[in-house]
C-alpha positions as CSV (number, residue, x, y, z in Angstrom):
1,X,79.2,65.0,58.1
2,X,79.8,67.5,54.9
3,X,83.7,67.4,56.1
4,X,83.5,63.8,56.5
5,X,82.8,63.3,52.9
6,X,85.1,66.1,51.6
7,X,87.5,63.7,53.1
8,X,86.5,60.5,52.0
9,X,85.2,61.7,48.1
10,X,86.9,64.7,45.9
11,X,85.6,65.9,42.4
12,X,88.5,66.4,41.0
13,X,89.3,68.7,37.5
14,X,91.8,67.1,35.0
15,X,94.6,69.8,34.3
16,X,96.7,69.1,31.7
17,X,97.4,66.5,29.1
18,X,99.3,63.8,30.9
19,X,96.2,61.7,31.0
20,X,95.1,62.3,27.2
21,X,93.3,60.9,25.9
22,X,91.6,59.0,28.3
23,X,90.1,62.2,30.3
24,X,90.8,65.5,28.6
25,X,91.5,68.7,30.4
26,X,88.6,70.7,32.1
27,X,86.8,67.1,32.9
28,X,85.5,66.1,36.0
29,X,86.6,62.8,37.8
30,X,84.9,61.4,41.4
31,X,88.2,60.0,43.2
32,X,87.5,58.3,46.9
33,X,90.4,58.3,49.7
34,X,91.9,54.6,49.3
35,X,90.7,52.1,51.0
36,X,92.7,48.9,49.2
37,X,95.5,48.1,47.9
38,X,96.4,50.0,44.1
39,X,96.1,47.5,41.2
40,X,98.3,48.2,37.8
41,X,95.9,49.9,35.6
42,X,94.2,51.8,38.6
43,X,94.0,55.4,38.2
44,X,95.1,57.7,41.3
45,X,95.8,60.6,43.2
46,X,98.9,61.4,44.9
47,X,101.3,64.5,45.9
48,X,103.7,65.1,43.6
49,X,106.7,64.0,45.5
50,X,109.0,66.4,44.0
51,X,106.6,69.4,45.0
52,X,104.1,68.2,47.9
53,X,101.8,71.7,47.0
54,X,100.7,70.1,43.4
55,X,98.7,67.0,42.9
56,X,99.3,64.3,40.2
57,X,96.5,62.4,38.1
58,X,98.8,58.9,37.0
59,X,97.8,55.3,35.8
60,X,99.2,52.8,38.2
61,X,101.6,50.9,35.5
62,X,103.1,48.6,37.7
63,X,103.9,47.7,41.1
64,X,106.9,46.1,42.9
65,X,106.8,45.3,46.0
66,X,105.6,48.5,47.9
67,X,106.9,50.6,45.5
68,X,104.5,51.7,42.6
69,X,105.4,52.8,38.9
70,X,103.4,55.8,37.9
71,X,102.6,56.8,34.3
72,X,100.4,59.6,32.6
73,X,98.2,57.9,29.3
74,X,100.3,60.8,27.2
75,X,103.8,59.7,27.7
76,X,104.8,62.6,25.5
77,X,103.7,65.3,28.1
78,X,103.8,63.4,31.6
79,X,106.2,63.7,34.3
80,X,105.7,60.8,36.1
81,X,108.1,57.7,37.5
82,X,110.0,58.2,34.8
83,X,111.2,61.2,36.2
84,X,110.8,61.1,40.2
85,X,111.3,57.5,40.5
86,X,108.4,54.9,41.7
87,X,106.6,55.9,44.6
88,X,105.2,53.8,47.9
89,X,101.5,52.7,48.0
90,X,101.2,54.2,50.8
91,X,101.3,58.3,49.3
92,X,98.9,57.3,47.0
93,X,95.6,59.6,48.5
94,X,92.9,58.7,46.6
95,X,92.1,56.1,43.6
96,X,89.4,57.4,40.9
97,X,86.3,55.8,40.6
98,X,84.9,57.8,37.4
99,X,84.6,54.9,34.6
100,X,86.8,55.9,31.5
101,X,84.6,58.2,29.5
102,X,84.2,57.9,25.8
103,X,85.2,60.8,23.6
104,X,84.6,60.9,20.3
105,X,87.1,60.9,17.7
């Protein structure tokens, strides 16, 4: 069962500033394997396509078609479809479920 749920749900730990400054690094978002369709403004998971070893944290800006156009919240320090092109739905792995936290300012 615990391998079943590993699957299904991953804690995952924000590295980076791609996503600033919606979540900040060294916090914790629940993601869950997908199970619909991605929907512009969805946050996901997905391999990095350039490097299938890493794993990316992007907003889903747009979609066309199949093809999805991946963004980071900081457009100043993301790689994302602006640099590796847009991506199929179907390699996206998992679509966060964490609401957007609140920081303060």
């Amino acid at each position: 069962m615990d391998r079943l749920v590993n699957y299904l749900v991953r804690r995952i730990t924000i590295e980076g500033s791609s996503m600033s400054p919606t979540y900040l690094e060294g916090e914790r978002v629940t993601a869950i394997r997908r199970w619909r369709k991605v929907h512009p403004g969805d946050v996901v998971v997905l391999r990095d396509p350039r490097e299938s070893s890493r794993w990316l944290l992007k907003r889903c800006a747009g979609a066309s078609g199949r093809l999805l156009d991946l963004r980071g919240d900081n457009v100043a320090a993301s790689t994302d479809s602006r640099h590796f092109g847009q991506v199929p739905g179907r390699d996206i792995s998992y679509i966060v479920l964490s609401p957007r936290p609140s920081h303060d300012q």
